[in-house]
N, C-alpha and C positions, 0 to 999 in steps of 0.2 A: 854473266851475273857479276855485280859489283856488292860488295857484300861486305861495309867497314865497319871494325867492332871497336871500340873501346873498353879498356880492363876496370871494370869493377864489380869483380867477380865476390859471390857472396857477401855484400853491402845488405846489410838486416839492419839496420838501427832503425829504429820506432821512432814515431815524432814524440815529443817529449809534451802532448798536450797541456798536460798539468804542470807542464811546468813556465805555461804562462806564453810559447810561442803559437797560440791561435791569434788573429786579428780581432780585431772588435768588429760588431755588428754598425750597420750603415750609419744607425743613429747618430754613432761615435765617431764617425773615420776620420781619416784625415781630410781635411782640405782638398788635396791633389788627387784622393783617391778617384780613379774611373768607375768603378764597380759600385752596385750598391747592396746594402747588406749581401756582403761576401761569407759570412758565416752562416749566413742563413737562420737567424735566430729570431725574427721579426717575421716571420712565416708559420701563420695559424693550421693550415693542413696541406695535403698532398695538393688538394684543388685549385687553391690558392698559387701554389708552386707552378700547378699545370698550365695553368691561364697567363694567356699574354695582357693581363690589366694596365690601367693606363698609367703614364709614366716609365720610367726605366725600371725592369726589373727582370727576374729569372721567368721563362717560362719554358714549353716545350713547344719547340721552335717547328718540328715538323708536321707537324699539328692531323697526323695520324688518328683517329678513337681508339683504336686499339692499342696503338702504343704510345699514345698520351698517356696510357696508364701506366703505364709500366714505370715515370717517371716518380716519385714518393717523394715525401719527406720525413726522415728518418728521424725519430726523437728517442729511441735508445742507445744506451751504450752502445757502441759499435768499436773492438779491438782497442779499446781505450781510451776513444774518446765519446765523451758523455757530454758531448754540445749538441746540438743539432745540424741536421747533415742533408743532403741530397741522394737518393740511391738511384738506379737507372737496373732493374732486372733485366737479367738474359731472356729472348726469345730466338727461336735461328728464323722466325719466318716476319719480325717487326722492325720498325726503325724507332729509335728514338733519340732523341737531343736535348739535352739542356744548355739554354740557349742567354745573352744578356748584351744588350748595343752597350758599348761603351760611353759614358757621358757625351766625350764630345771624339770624331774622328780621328787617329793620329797616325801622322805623317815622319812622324821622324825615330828616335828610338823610345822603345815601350818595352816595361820592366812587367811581366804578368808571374804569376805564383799562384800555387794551391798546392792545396791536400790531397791526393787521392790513396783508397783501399784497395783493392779486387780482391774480390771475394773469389770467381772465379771466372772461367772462360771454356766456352764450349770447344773441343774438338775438333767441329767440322771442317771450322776455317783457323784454327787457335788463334787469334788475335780479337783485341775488343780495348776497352776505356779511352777511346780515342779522345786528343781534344785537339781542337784548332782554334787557333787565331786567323783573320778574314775576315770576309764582309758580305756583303748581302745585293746581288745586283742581280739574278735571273727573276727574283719577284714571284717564285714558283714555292719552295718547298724550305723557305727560313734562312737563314745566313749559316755559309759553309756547309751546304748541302752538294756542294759539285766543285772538283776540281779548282776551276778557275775562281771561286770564290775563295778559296784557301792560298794561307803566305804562309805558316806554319801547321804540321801536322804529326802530332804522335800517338805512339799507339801501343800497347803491352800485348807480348804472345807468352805461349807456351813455353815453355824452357827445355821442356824434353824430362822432365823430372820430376815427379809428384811436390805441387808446392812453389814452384818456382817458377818467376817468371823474367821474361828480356821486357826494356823500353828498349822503342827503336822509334826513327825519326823516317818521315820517305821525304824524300826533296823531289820528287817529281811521278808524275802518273807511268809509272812504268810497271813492268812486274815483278809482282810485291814480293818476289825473292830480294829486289835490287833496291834495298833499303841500308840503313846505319844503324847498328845497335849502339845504345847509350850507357845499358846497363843490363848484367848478366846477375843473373842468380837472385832475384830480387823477390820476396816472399810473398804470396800472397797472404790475405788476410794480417795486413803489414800495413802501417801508416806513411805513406812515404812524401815528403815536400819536393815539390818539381820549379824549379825557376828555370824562364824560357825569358833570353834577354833576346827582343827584336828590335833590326836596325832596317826600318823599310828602305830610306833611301841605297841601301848597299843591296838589298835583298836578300840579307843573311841571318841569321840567329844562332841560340846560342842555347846550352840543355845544362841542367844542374841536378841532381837530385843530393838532397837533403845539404851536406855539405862536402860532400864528394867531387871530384875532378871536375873543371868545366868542359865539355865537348863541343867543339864548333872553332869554325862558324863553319854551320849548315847553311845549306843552299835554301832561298823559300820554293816553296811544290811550285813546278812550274809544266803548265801542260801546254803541248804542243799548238802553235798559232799563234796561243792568247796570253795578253799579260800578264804579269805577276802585279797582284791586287798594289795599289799606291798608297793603299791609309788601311789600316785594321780600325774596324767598328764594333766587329761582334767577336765573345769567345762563344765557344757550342764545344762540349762534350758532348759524345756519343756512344749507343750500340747498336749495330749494324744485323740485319738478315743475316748476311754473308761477313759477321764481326760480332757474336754476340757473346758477352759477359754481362754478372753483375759486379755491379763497383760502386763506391760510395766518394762525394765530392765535398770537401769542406775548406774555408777560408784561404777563399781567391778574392785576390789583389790586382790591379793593373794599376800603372804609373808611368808617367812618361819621366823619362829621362834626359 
């Protein structure tokens, strides 16, 4: 078992919404940005959210009926931030993704960020709010739905402690004891900003939360055979049968660098 931790043990600072570091909606973005409305504020209902419509947008990528649903789009207050948001509920027996192709493919290094909450995570397996950066080449079940589609992949467990939770990073299909924690003690129902700086031609990245220690460079998941993806297209959050929590997603950025 390999099993590397980094110290950032009780790290609770809240994103400071109101105070003005959310992104703006697509309408506004920048130039450069890849994503499109990364706040999510240009999105009429959960439906809308659910559906792969045309053009670049969110939708649910594993395209499930039953846990397409479980996808929403959340327009209450949620632990303090009163924008609008994405939620993904727990089930231990569905899959679900929130999913978006990047404008155009890249190849070299790429700057992604977002929000996420967890609300919680089931027991069975403690681990859930996955997200990945990857790409989409099996043609079966959406981008970053298997191994080899993934270059980056994290994921938040139990902590062992009412309330708290580890980010931990896997660099490769092995077993999920034999992972890298990022960050120890981390609250749930907590706003936390996550920056994942990828440098595909190395095949390595890099983990931030909020403005704590950088950790890395992480190895990207590499499964055995096949290669390690050469452009990231798609990010996809998830929760998993065998991963399931609720969590909530707001103002994601991608950039290349």
């Amino acid at each position: 078992m390999r099993l590397r931790t980094h110290a950032l043990t009780g790290f609770t600072v809240t994103l400071a919404l109101a105070a003005g570091l959310g992104l703006a909606p697509s309408a506004a973005r920048a130039q450069d940005e890849l994503i499109t409305d990364g706040g999510f504020e240009e999105l009429k209902s959960s439906s809308v959210l659910q559906a792969d419509n045309d053009g670049q947008d969110w939708y649910e990528s594993r395209k499930d009926k039953a846990g397409r649903k479980l996808l929403m789009l959340s327009t209450k207050p949620i632990y303090g931030n009163k924008t609008q948001k994405a939620m993904i509920k727990e089930d231990p027996e569905l899959n679900t993704y929130l999913s978006q192709s990047l404008a155009s493919p890249q190849s070299g290094k790429l700057r992604v960020r977002y929000d996420i909450a967890v609300k919680s995570i089931r027991p069975e397996f403690d681990r859930s709010g996955f997200f990945f950066a990857g790409t989409s080449n099996d043609k079966k079940r959406g981008p970053n739905s298997t191994g080899k589609e993934r270059f980056a992949m994290l994921g938040f467990e139990n902590a062992g402690q009412e309330g708290k939770l580890n980010l931990f990073a896997r660099e490769g299909e092995r077993d999920w004891d034999d992972r890298t924690i990022i960050a120890q003690g981390l609250d749930t129902r907590t706003w936390y900003t996550i920056t994942v700086e990828l440098d595909v031609p190395a095949q390595t990245y890099t983990v931030q939360v909020n403005d704590g220690p950088v950790v890395g460079p992480l190895q990207a998941f590499k499964v055995k055979g096949e290669p390690v993806p050469d452009a990231i297209t798609d990010l996809s959050f998830a929760s998993w049968n065998d991963g399931a929590g609720t969590f909530y997603v707001d103002n994601v950025s991608a950039r290349a660098r």
